[in-house]
N, C-alpha and C positions, 0 to 999 in steps of 0.2 A: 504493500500500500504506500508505506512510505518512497518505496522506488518511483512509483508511476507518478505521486505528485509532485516528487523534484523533475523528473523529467516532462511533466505538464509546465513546470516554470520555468524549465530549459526552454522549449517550444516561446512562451510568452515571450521569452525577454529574446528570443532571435528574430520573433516576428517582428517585436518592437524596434530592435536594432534596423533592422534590416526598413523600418520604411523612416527612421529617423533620417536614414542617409536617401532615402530615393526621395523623399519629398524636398531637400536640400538641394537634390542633384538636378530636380524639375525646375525647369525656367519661371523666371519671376521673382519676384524682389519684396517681401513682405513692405518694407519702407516704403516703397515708391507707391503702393496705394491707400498709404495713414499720409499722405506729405498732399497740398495742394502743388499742380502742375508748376506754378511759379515760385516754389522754394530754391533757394539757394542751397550751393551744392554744399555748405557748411550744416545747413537746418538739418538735409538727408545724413549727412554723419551722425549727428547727433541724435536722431530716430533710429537708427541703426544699433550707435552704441547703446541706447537708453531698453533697445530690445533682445538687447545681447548675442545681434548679429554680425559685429564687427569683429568675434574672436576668429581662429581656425574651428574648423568643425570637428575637429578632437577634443578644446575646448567644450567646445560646445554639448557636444556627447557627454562628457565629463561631466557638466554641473548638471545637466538635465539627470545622470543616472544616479546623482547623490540624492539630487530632489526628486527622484521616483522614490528612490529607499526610505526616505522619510516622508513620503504620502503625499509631496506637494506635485502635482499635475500643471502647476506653475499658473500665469494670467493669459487671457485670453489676448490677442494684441487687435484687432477689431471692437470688442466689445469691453475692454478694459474693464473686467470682471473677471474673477476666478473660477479656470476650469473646471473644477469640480461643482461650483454655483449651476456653470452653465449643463453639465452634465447631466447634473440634481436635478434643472427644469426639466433637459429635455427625454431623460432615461422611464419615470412614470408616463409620460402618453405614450411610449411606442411602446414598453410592456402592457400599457391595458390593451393598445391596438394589437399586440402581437398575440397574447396570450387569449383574449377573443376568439381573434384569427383562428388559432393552432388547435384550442377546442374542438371549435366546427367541423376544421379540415378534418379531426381523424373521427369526430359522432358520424360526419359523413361520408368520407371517405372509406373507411374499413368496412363500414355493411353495404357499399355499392360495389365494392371489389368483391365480399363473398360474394354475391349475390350473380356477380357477372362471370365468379368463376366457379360454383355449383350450376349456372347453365352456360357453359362456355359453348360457342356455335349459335344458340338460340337468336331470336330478332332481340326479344332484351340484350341479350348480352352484345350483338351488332348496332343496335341503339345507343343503348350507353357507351360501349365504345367509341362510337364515332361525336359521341355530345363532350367525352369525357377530352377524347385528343386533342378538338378543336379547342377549349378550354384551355387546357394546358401549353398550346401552339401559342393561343394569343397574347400578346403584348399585355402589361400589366397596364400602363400608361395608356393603352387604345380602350379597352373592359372600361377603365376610370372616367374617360372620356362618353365613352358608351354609354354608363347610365346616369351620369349628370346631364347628356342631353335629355335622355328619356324620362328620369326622375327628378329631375331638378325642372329645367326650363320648359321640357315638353309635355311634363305631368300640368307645369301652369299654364301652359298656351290650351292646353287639351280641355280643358276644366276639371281635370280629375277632382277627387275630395282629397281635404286638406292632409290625411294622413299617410294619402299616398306621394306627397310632395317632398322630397328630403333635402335637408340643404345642401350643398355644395362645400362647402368652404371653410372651413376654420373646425375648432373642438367644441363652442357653444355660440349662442347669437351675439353678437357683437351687442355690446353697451345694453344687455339683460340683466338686471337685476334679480335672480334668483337664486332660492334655496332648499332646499331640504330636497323631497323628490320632485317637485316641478327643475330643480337643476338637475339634478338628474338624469330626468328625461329627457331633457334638452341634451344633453348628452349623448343621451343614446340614438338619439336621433342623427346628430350629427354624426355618428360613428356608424351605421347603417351600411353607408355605401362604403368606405372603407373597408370594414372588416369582409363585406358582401365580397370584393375584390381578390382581397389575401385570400380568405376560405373558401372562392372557388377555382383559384388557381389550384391549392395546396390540395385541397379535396381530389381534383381529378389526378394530379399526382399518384396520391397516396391509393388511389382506385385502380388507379393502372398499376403500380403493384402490388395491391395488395392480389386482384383479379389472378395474374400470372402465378402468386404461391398459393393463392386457395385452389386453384385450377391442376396442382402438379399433386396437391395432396389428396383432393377427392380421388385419384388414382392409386393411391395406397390402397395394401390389402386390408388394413386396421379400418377402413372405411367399412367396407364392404364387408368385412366382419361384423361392427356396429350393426351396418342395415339387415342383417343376417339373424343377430341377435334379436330383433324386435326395436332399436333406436330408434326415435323420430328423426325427421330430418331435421326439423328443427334443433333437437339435443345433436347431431352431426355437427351439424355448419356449426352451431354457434358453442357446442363444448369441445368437439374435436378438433373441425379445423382453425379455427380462432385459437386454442390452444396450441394447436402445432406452430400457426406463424408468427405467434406471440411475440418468441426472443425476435424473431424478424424486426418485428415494427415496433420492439422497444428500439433498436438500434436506432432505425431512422427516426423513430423522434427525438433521440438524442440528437442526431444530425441537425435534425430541424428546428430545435430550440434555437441556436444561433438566430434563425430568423424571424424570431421572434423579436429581436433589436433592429438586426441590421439586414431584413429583408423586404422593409417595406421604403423605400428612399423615394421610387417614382410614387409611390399611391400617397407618401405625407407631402410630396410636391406638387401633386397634381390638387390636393383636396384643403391644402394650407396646415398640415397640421404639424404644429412645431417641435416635431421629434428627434431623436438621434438621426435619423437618414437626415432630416433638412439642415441639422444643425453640422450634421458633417460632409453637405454637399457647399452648405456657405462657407465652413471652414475652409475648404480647398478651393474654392473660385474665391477667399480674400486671402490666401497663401497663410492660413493663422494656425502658425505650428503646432501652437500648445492643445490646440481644443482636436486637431488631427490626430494626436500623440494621445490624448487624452481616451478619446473616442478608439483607437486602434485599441488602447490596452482594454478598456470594456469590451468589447467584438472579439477579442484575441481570446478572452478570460474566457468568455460564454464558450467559446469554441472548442475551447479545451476541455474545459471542466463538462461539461457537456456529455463530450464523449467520454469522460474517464465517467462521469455517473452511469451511462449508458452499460458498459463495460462490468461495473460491480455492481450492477441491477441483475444482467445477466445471468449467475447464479440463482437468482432469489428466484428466480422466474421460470430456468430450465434448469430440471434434476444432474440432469447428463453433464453440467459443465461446472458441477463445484469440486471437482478434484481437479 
């Protein structure tokens, strides 16, 4: 145990290295977009030194990995606020967005995949297949688009009623005063076509494979014993084979946690919503190291630990693998 989590913060701190120096080595000049066009070339040093981009970039590495060790994630150099502040905003909305999402995807996902792989060949199972691909083909940014025009602007040109109208844009209504559950709801509302997005991309994923192992295991003879014995189908599909793919689809949702931060970046830019994906797509179109750096080691973390959870779930779950 102890092995695999020093080598889990091997992993972290190479990933980390490793993009300290590629986002140094990408063009662009942090200074040159905190400086108005007509500063003198004195003013830019001094922006420069004040951001502690005037040393060598060994330097640099250097104080950045003493101020990792003791928990400082350093100042944001656009926002002139401390990383870990900005972090703090934006790390709650994309785990409520994500963890929504992730739900969905596997309530829906796993009994559309048995489903298609106890009648593999059938027109359901050619249906769903073909509803499930195109889904999973599509752009997440085009889906986004998709149903803001038809639930947002076209549900109001349409005259739909008011409940089928969702909004577009942001986490709650701009300048609402509310609380308890009327905020709430507002909420939830806002977050409709968002999560709608993630969980049906993820869903039809998780359908297509779940589909493939419940389809390889109805061919088992331990089936066909069951059905032998007097089983229902229903005790089959959903004690058998669900248990056989089990360790499967614990693994991928280990996989899948990750994007639960950092898988939603077009959907919180397409729908405004100010989470780690937006806050780390501004970071890098204002070249602002620290919140990049910051935002790397949360995504790194989740990634890792993620799968080492996944990994020592594995016993708990299949017999066969705790020796």
């Amino acid at each position: 145990m102890s092995r695999r989590v020093a080598g889990s913060l091997v992993v972290i701190w190479l990933v980390l290295t490793m993009t300290f120096a590629l986002i140094r080595l990408a063009p662009g000049d942090p200074a040159a977009l905190l400086i108005s066009p007509s500063a003198s070339v004195a003013e830019a040093a001094r922006t420069r030194e004040a951001l502690g981009l005037d040393r060598p970039m060994a330097v640099q590495y250097a104080r950045w990995t003493v101020a990792m060790l003791h928990g400082d994630l350093g100042e944001s150099f656009a926002r002139q606020r401390p990383v870990r502040d900005v972090i703090g905003d934006a790390l709650p909305i994309s785990l409520g967005l994500g963890i929504a999402s992730i739900a969905l995807t596997f309530l829906i996902g796993v009994p559309l995949g048995i489903i298609q792989g106890v009648r593999r060949g059938t027109l359901v199972d050619l249906g769903l297949t073909a509803i499930t691909t195109t889904v999973y083909a599509a752009p997440s940014f085009w889906l986004a688009l998709a149903l803001v025009g038809v639930f947002t602007y076209g549900a109001a040109s349409w005259g739909f009623p008011e409940w089928v109208r969702m909004p577009a844009f942001g986490v709650q209504t701009p300048a609402a005063i509310l609380t308890g559950w009327p905020r709430i709801a507002d909420i939830v509302r806002h977050a409709v076509l968002p999560v709608s997005i993630l969980a049906s991309i993820g869903a039809a994923g998780i359908a297509r494979y779940t589909r493939t192992n419940a389809s390889d295991v109805m061919r088992q003879d331990f089936i066909r014993t069951a059905r032998a014995k007097g089983a229902s189908w229903q005790r089959v599909h959903f004690r058998h084979v669900l248990a056989t793919i089990l360790p499967s689809l614990t693994v991928l949702f280990g996989l899948s946690l990750p994007g639960v931060v950092a898988g939603s970046v077009f959907v919180e830019a397409v729908f405004a919503w100010p989470g780690m994906g937006r806050a780390l797509l501004d970071a890098i179109n204002a070249r602002d190291y620290p919140v990049v750096m910051g935002a790397t080691a949360v995504y790194a973390a989740i990634v890792v630990f993620a799968n080492l959870a996944a990994d020592l779930a594995l016993p708990l779950i299949d017999p066969r693998r705790r020796e």
